[in-house]
C-alpha positions in Angstrom: 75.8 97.6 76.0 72.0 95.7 76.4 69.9 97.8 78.7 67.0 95.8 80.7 63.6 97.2 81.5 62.7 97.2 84.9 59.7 94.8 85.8 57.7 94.7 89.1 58.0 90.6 88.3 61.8 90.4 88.3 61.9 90.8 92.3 63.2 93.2 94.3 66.9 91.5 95.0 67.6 91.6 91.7 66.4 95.8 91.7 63.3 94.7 89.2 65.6 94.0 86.4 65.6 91.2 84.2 68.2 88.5 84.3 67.6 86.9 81.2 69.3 84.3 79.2 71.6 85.9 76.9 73.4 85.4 73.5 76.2 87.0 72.0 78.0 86.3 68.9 80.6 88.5 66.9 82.2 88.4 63.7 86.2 88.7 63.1 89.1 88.3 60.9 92.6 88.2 62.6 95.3 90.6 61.4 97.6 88.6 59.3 100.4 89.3 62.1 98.7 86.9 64.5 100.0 84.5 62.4 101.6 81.7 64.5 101.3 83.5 67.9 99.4 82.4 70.3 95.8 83.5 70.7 93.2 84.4 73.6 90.2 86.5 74.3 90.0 87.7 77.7 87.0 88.8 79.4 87.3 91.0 82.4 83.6 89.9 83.6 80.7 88.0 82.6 77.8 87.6 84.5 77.6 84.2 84.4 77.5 80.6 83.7 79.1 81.1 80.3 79.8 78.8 77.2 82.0 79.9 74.8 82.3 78.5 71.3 84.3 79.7 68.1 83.4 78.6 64.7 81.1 76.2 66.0 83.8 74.6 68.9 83.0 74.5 72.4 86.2 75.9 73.7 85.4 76.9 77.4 82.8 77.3 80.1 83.3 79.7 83.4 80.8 79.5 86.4 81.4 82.6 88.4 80.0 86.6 87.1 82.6 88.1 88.9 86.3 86.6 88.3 88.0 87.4 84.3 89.1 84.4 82.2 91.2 83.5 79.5 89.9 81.4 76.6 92.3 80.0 73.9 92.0 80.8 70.0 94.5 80.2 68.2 94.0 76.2 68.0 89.9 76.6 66.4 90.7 80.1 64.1 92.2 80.8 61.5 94.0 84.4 60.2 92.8 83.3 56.4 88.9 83.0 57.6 85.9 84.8 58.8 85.8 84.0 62.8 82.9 83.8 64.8 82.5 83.5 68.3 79.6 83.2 70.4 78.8 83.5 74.2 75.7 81.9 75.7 75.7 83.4 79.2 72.9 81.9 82.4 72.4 84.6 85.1 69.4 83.7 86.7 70.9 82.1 89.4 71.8 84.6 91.8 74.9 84.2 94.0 74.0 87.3 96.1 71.5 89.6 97.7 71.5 92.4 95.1 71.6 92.8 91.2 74.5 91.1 90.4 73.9 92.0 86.4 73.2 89.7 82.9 76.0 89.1 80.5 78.8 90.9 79.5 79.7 93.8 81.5 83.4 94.3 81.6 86.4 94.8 79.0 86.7 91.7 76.0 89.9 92.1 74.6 91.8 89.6 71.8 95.0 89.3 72.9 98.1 87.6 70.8 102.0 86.5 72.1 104.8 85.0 71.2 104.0 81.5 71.9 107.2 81.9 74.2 106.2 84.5 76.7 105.6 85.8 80.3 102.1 84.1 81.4 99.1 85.7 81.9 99.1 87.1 85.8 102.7 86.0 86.1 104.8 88.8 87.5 105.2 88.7 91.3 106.9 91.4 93.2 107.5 92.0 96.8 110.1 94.4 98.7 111.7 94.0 102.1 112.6 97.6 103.5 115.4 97.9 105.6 117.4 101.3 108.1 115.5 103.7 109.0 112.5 105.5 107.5 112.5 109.0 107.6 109.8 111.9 106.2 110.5 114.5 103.8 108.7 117.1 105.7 107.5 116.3 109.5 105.3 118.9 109.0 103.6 117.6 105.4 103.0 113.9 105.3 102.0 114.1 101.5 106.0 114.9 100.9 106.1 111.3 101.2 108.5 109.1 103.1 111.5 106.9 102.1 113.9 104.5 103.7 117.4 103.5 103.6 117.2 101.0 101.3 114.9 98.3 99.5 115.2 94.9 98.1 112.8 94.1 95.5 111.7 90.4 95.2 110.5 89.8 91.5 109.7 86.8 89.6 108.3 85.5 86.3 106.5 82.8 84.9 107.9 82.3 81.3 105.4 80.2 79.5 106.5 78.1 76.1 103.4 77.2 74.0 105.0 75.1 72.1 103.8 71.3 71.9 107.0 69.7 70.3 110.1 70.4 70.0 113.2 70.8 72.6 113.5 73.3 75.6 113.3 76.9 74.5 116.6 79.1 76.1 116.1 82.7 77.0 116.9 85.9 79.1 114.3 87.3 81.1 115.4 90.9 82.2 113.7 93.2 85.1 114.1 96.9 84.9 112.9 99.0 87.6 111.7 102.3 86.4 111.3 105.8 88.7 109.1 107.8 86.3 111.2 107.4 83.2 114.6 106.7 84.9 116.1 103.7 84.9 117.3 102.7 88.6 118.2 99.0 88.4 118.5 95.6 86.2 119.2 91.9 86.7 118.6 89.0 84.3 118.6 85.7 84.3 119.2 82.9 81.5 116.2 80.0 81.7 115.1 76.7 79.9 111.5 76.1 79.5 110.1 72.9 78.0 107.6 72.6 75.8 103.6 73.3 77.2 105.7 74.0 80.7 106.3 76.8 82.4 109.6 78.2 84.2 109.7 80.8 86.6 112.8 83.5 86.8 113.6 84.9 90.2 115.7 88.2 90.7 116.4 90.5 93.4 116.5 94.6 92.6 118.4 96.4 95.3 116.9 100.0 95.7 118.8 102.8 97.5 116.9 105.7 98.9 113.3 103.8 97.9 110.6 106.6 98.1 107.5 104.5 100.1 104.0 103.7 99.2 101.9 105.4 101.7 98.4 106.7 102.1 98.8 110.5 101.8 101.9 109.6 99.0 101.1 106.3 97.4 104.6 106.4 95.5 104.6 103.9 92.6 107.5 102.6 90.5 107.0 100.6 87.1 108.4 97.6 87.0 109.0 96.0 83.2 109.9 92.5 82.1 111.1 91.2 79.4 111.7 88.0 77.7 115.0 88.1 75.3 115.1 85.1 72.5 115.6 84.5 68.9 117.5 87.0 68.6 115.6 89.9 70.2 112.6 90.4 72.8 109.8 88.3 72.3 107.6 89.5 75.0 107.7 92.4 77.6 105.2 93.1 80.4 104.6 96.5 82.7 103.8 96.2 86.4 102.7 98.6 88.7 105.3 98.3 92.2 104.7 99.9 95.2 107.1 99.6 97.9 106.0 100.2 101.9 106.6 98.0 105.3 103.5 96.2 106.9 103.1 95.0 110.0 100.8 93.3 112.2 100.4 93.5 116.0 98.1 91.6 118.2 98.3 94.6 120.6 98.6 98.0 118.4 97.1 96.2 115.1 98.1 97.0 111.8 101.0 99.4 110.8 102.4 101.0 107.8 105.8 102.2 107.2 105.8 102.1 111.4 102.5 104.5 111.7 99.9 102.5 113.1 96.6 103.2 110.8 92.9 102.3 111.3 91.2 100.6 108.8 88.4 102.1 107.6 85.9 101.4 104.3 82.8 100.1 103.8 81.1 97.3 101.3 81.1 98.0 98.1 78.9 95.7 95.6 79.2 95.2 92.3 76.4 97.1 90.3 76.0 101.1 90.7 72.4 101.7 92.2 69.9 103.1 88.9 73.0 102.3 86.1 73.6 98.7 86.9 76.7 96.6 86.1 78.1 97.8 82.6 79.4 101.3 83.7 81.9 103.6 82.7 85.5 102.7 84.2 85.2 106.4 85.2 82.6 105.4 87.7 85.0 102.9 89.1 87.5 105.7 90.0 84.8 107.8 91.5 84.4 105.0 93.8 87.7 104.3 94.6 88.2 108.1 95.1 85.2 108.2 97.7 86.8 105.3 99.6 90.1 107.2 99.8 87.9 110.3 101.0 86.4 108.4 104.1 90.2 108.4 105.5 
């Protein structure tokens, strides 16, 4: 992390802190595993304007400080060499009214996959609930609620890196976990071209769903996986919460039937006297304050 000093001549909006031009530029050798996968680094947030070369290749640029992007290795490293890639990031012009931050200040990670697998931000799930919703306890809404039934809506994108060569066949599988019990799988065979992608649809019926609901947020886990070559080339863990919305121009919005108020307030991206590169644990205090307000 690059701490600033305050200045009197940095202006107030940005909280007298600098917003410099910065440089970054990091040294790496690939484990020789990535070998023949496909290769990224992904960075949760960089504030912004941001150029990205490795080895000496522009791969990338990306505008905005506050939505993560994807940059592709694989095609300008090497596992057998020393890698270096560098970051030139331009945060002097502001996009808001308070100190939006300089340079990295979120997660990088270096990802590798199969260069046959589910797509980055490509598992979408949705549930229609259906009977009658009932409470655990009348008396103790953090019991939880549940309903007759639930049908889970899920789909993947299956990505093939590949540039040559025929259609790649596989299975992609969805397994709907409670806790660490199995309730339901479907799969479905697909073809995906090379540099396409295919997306598998599947429904999961659910008997006895427990609901997602503000004093019982119940969460299932639901997990993906690509079958090929023989065995799974890919597998992917989503977080599924099942619960019945509704709106209504004359009661507003409801949730599992209960009409709530919205409450919250706004929430901007730096933490006043830390600045933008802060612990996640800060990020849950936040969230837990929200929850707090009701």
């Amino acid at each position: 992390m690059v701490g600033g000093s305050y200045d009197q001549e940095a202006g107030e909006e940005n909280g007298y802190l600098p917003t410099d031009v910065a440089w970054y530029r990091k040294h790496f050798t690939l484990p020789d595993d990535f070998e023949g996968k496909a290769i990224w680094i992904s960075f949760d947030g960089v504030f912004r304007a941001t150029y990205v070369w490795l080895n000496g290749e522009p791969l990338a640029y990306h505008d905005s400080g506050y939505t993560s992007f994807l940059v592709r290795l694989d095609n300008a490293s090497s596992v057998a060499q020393d890698n270096v890639v560098a970051l030139r990031t331009q945060p002097d012009e502001a996009k808001g009214w308070s100190y939006e931050g300089a340079g990295l200040y979120r997660h990088v990670r270096l990802v590798a996959t199969s260069r046959l697998h589910v797509a980055f931000g490509g598992v979408y799930c949705t549930s229609n609930i259906t009977g009658t919703i009932q409470a655990h306890d009348d008396n103790d809404p953090t019991k939880g609620l549940y309903a007759d039934t639930a049908s889970v809506l899920v789909s993947a994108e299956i990505a093939n890196e590949e540039t040559s060569g025929g259609a790649a066949d596989v299975t992609v599988e969805f397994r709907l976990y409670n806790g660490d019990m199995l309730l339901v799988s479907e799969s479905a065979s697909i073809s995906v071209d090379p540099g396409q992608v295919t997306v598998s649809n599947s429904t999961l019926d659910v008997t006895k769903p427990e609901l997602w609901s503000l004093p019982r947020p119940y969460l299932y886990r639901l997990e993906t996986l690509v079958f090929g070559f023989g065995g799974v080339i890919d597998s992917v863990n989503t977080t599924v919460g099942m619960r019945l919305t509704h709106w209504d121009p004359n009661r507003g919005y409801s949730l599992n039937n209960v009409r709530v108020l919205w409450r919250g307030f706004s929430s901007i991206n730096n933490f006043a006297g830390v600045g933008t590169g802060i612990p996640d644990r800060l990020q849950l205090f936040r969230v837990q304050m929200l929850r707090s307000v009701g």
